[in-house]
Each structure stands twice: as C-alpha cells, then as structure tokens.
N, C-alpha and C positions, 0 to 999 in steps of 0.2 A: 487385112492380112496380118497376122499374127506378127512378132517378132523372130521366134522360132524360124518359120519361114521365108522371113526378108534376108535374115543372115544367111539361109541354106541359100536361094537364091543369088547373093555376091558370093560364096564363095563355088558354086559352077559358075560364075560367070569368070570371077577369075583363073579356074582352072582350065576353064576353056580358050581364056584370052591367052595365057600361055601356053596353051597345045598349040591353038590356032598362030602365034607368032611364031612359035620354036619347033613346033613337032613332036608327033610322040615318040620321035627315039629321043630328038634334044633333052626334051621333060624327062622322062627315064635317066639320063643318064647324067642330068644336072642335077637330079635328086640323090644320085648315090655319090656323088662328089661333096656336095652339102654334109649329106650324113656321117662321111668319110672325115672331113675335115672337124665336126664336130667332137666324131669319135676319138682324132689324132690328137685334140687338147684334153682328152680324157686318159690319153695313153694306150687306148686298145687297137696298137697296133695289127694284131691278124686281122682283127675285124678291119681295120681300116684298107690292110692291103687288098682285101676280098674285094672290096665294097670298089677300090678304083680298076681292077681286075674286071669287075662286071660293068664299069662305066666304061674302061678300054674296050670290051666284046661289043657294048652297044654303039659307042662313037672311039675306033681304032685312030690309031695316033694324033690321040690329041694331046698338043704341048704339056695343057695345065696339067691331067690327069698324066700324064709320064714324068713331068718335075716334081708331083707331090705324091705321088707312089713310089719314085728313087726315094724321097724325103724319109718315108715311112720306113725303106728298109735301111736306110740310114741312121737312122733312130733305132733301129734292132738292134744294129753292127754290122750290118750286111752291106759293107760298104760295094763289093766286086757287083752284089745284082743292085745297088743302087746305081754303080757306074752304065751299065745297061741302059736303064731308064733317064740317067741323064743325057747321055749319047744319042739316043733315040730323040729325045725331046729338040737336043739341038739340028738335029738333021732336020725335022718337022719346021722349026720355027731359030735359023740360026741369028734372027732379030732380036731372040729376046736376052737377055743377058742376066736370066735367074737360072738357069740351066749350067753355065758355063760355070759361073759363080759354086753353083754347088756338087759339080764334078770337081774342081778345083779341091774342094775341102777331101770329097771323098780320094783321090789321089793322093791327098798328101796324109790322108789316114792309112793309106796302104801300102806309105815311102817313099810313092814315084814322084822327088818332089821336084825335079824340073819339067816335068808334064803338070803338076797342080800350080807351077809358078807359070808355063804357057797358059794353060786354061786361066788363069788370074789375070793376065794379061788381057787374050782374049774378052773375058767379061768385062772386064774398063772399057779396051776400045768398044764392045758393042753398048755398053751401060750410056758413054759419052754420046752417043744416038739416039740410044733408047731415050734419054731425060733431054734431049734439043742441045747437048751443047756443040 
C-alpha cells in the first residue's frame, strides 16, 4: 500500500472515530467553534460571531459557545448583546464562573457598576468551587 493511501486511511479513521464518539452534529459544531476561536485571535470578529451563531443552531445553549460569542461582541463594543450571551450562558451552566466574570466587566462597561461588583462577587464565590477551594 502506498504511503498516499496509509495517511488517506488514518485520517477516515480518525474522522470517523470522532463522528462515532461525538456525532455528527457534535463534530459540526466543534468545528465551527475551533474556526471561531481561531478566527477571534485573528480579529475577525463578524466572521467569528457567524461561525458561533451556526454552532448555537447546531448545539443551542451551549455554555462555551454563548461565553465566547458574548466575548466576541464584547470585543466589538457591543457590550448590551454581550450581556445577553453572558446571562444565557449562566442560566445554562451557573457552575461555571467565566460567564459571571465577564458580564461583570461588561456591566461595568455600561456603568451599572453595583450589578458588575454583584456579578464579581458572584464569580469568586462560584470560581472558589470551580478551582476545589
């Protein structure tokens, strides 16, 4: 067998070993959070928000993709539709305490700054969980 085709062969194998473990929506829509996040250290935000907008359509409220889609419009300016996507995220997953954390910032980008010192609050105590203390 060629070498050409010993690599075609791993990689179906590996594209299959991750349909087979994750799904083809999982795969779908891990892929456009990937590209997403690549694209966001490149700065192209629209691209980026599309890209976690079609991973919300394929897998709806999911944490990571709602914390790092606020991120993105964050990074615009758009702090109010970032507040959205942070709020979202904590209602999905109020365990995690990257969400809380950066509605926090964005409140206190848009003045409300005893709601971004609750939420700052909030984020510690869930942070002191999240990290076992």
């Amino acid at each position: 067998m060629s070498r050409r085709k010993q690599v075609i062969g791993v990689v179906v194998l590996v594209v299959v070993g991750v349909v087979a473990t994750y799904g083809v929506r999982e795969y779908r829509a891990e892929s456009r959070l990937i590209e997403a996040d690549r694209l966001r250290g490149a700065g192209q935000l629209d691209a980026v928000i599309a890209l976690y907008d079609e991973a919300d359509s394929i897998r709806p409220r999911d944490s990571r993709t709602l914390n790092n889609r606020g991120l993105a419009f964050a990074q615009k300016g758009d702090f109010a539709r970032a507040l959205i996507d942070f709020s979202e995220a904590i209602s999905v997953a109020p365990y995690v305490p990257f969400a809380y954390e950066n509605r926090s910032i964005a409140y206190e980008k848009l003045g409300q700054h005893e709601t971004a010192e609750s939420d700052a609050a909030n984020g510690r105590r869930v942070r002191a969980k999240f990290d076992g203390d």
